[in-house]
C-alpha positions as CSV (number, residue, x, y, z in Angstrom):
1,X,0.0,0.0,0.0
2,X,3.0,2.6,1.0
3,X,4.6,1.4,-2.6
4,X,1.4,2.2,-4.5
5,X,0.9,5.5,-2.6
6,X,4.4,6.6,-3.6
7,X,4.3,6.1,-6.8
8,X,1.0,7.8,-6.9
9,X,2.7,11.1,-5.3
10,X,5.2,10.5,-7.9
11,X,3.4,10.3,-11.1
12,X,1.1,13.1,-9.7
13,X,4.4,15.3,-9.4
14,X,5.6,14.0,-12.3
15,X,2.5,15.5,-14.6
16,X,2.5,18.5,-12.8
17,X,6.3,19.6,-13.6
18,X,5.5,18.2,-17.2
19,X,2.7,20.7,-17.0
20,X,4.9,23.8,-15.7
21,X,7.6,23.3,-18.1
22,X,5.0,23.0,-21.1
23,X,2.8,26.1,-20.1
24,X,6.3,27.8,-19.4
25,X,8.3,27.5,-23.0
26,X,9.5,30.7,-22.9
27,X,11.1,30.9,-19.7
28,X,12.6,27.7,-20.2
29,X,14.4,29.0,-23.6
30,X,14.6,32.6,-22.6
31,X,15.5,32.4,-18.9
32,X,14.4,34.2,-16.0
33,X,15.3,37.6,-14.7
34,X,15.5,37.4,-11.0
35,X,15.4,40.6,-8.8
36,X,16.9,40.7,-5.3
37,X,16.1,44.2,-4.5
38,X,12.3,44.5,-3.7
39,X,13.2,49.0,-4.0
40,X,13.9,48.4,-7.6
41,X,12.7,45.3,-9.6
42,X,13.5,46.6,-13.1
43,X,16.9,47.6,-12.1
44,X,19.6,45.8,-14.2
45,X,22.4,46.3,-11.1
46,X,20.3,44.2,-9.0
47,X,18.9,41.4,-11.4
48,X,20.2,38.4,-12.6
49,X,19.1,36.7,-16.1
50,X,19.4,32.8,-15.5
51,X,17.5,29.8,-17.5
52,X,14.7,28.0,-15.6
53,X,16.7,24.8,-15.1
54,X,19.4,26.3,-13.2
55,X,16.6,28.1,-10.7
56,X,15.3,24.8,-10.4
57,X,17.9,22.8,-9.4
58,X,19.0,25.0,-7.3
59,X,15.9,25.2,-5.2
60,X,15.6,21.2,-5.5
61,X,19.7,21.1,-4.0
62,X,18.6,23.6,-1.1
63,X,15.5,21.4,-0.8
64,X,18.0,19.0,-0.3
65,X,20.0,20.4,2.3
66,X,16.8,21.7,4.2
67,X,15.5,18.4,4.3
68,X,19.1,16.6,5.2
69,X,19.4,18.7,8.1
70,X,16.2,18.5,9.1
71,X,16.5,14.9,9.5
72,X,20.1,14.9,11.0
73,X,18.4,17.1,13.8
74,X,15.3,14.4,14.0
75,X,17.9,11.8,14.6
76,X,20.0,13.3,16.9
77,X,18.3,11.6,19.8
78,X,18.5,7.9,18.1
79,X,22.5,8.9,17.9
80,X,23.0,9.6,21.5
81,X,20.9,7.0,22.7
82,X,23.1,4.5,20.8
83,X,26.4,6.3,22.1
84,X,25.1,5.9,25.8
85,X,24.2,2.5,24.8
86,X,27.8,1.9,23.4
87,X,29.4,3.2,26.5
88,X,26.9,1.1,28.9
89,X,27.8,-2.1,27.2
90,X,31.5,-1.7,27.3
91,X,31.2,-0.9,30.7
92,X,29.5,-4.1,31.0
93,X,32.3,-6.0,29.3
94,X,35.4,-4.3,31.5
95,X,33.0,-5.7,34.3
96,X,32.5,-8.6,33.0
97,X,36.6,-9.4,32.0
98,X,37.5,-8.2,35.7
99,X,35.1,-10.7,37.3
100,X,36.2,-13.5,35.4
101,X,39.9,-12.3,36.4
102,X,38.8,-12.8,39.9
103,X,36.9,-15.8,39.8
104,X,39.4,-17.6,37.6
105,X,42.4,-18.1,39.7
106,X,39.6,-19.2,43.1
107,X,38.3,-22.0,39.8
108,X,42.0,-23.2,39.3
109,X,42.6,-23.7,43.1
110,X,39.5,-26.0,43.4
111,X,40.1,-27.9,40.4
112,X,43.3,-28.8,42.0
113,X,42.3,-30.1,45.0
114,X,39.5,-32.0,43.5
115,X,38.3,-35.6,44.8
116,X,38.3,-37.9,41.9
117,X,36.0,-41.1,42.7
118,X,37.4,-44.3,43.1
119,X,37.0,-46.9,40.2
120,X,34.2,-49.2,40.7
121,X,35.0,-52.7,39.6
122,X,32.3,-54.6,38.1
């Protein structure tokens, strides 16, 4: 159901770009002039003449890195979790190796002095 969903969004997008870039011929041949300076739009010191596809990708790469640090600040909470976790469980294995240092040599002085039983004879 997700799959079919997402390809839904997809070819929905996907016709509605097709759309934009066929209603929009010109600007896609021609370019764009963007204005920065809301004072002056027509002015040519503060406009820049660029072709559709390079506005695009740009707002799809800082779409990007919107999205990519949006996530990276989602997950920081799953990333220290797992640190703690790292640092618990190798606490737990220095604990571990010292009590098996100490228990080991008390082991070896028992085996020693073990009572093996006689032999039966049958």
């Amino acid at each position: 159901m997700k799959r079919l969903f997402y390809y839904f969004i997809l070819i929905l997008a996907l016709i509605v770009m097709a759309a934009f870039a066929i209603a929009n011929k010109q600007w896609i041949a021609e370019g764009v002039a963007l204005s920065y300076d809301p004072s002056a739009p027509g002015a040519e010191a503060s406009t820049l003449h660029l072709p559709m596809f390079l506005i695009l990708f740009g707002i799809l790469v800082i779409g990007m890195l919107i999205g990519g640090i949006t996530v990276w600040l989602k997950q920081s909470r799953f990333r220290r979790a797992a640190r703690i976790a790292q640092v618990e469980a190798e606490r737990h294995r220095n604990e571990l190796d010292r009590l098996r240092s100490q228990t080991a040599p008390a082991a070896e002085s028992r085996d020693s002095h073990a009572i093996l039983p006689s032999s039966v004879p049958f």
